[in-house]
N, C-alpha and C positions, 0 to 999 in steps of 0.2 A: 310519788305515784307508785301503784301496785307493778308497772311494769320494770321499774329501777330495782325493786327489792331483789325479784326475782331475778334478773339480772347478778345483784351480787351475791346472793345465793350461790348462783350458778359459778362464780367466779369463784369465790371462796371454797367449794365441792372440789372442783375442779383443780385448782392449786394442792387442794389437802393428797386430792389421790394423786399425782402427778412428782407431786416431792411430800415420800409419806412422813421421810425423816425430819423435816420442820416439823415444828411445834405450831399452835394456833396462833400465838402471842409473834412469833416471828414472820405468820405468811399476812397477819393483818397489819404489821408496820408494813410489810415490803408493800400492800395494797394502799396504804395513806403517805407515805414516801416516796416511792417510787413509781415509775410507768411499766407496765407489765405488756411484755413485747413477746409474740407468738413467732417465733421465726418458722419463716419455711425456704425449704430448700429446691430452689426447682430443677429438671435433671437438665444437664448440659447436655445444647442440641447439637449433635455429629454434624461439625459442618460438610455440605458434598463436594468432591474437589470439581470443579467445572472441566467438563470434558474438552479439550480443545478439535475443534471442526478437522480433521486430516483431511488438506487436497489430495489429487491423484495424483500416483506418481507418472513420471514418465513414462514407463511403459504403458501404464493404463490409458493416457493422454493419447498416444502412439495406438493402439486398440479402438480406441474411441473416431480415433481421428478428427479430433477436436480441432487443431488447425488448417486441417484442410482445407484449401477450398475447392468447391467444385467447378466442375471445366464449362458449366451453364453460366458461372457467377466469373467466370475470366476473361471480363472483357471491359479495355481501358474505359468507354464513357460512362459505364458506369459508377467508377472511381472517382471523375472528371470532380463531382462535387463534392467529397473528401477531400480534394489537390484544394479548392476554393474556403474549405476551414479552416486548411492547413494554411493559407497564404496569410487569412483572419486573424490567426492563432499567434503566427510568427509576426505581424506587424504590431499585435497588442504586448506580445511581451518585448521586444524591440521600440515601443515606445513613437512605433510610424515610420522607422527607418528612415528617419530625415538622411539629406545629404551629408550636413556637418555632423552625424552620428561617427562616432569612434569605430576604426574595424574591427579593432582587437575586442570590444564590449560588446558587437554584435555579434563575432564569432564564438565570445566567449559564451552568449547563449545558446548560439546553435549547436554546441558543443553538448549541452545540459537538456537541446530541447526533445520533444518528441519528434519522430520525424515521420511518422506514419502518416503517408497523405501528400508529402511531398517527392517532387520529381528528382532524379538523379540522374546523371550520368559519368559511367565508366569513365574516367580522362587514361587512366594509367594501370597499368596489370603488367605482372610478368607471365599470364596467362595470353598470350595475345587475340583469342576468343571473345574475351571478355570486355577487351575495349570499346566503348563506340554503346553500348547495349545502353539508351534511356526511357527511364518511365516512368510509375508510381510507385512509390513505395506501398506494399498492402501488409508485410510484417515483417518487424525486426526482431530475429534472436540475437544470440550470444555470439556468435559464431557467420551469420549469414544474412543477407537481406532478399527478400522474396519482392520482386519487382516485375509489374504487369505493363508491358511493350504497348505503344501505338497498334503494334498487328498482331495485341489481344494474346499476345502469348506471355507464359511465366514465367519468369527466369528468378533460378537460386543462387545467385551470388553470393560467393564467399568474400567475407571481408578483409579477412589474410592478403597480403602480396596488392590486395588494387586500395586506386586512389581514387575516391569521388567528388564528383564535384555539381553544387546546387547554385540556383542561381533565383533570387527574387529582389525584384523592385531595382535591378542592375545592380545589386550588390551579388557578388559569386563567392561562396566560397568550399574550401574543400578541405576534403575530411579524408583522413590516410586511415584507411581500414584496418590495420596492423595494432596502432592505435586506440580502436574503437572497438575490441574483445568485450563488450560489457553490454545486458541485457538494459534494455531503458530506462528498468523502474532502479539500476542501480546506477548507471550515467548521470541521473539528475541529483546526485548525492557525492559524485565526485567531484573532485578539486584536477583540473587540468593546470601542466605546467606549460606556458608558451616557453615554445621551441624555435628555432630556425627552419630551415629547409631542410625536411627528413626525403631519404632518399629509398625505395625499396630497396 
């Protein structure tokens, strides 16, 4: 066909001017020989580094006042059905709390669980203010648990120096706040060692 000639035509042109120092005799073997391979080079794409998202710092947090809560929204019944997923929460991961349940396996989750939602109280402080004080839990830091009274008031317990103690389905147990220095999301990644009777 007239369009194949032309074709190598064009192929044979093209070869002569491209590599002038062949000869005819040697660019028409490498064309009945060989496969004629046109490389192209394409430019290497700059990968972008991914920006990672920065949260706020503390201070900004503290500015914002992101964990506030306001003194509208401080008031126990309306926590009441938060205490009722929290009770949900802990009987699914405790497996129903049967009676022949192990103490040591159920502490050792409560140990790991979230606690937000559930009630507490003060047993022991070397603060003596502090004792007696139960409610719901509404946020746990590193340091402290922010816990809203039957009479709708807030209180910021520190968890240094007191001992708590929760109680569901008649199983009670309690947690030495001394102990308990550690924000949630890193408590459920901890390995706790059973101890004896710590004393403040």
């Amino acid at each position: 066909p007239q369009g194949s000639e032309k074709a190598k035509t064009f192929v044979h042109a093209f070869l002569k001017r491209s590599m002038p120092q062949m000869k005819d005799e040697a660019i028409q073997d490498m064309l009945t020989r060989k496969a004629v391979v046109l490389e192209h080079y394409p430019k290497k794409k700059t990968k972008q580094k991914r920006r990672k998202t920065k949260g706020f710092t503390a201070k900004q947090r503290r500015e914002l006042r992101l964990f506030e809560i306001e003194p509208e929204q401080q008031r126990y019944a309306i926590f009441l059905p938060l205490h009722e997923l929290w009770k949900q929460y802990i009987r699914d991961l405790c497996h129903g709390l049967k009676p022949d349940a192990q103490p040591h396996m159920i502490q050792g989750k409560l140990l790991k669980a979230d606690l937000h939602g559930a009630i507490v109280t003060v047993t022991k402080s070397k603060c003596p203010s502090y004792v007696g004080i139960t409610g719901i839990i509404l946020q746990e830091f590193k340091h402290i648990f922010k816990i809203i009274t039957k009479e709708d008031k807030l209180k910021v317990v520190p968890k240094l120096n007191n001992v708590f103690s929760l109680e569901l389905d008649g199983f009670i147990s309690y947690i030495y706040g001394s102990k308990f220095l550690l924000r949630a999301s890193e408590r459920s990644a901890k390995k706790f060692k059973l101890k004896g009777t710590i004393d403040l």
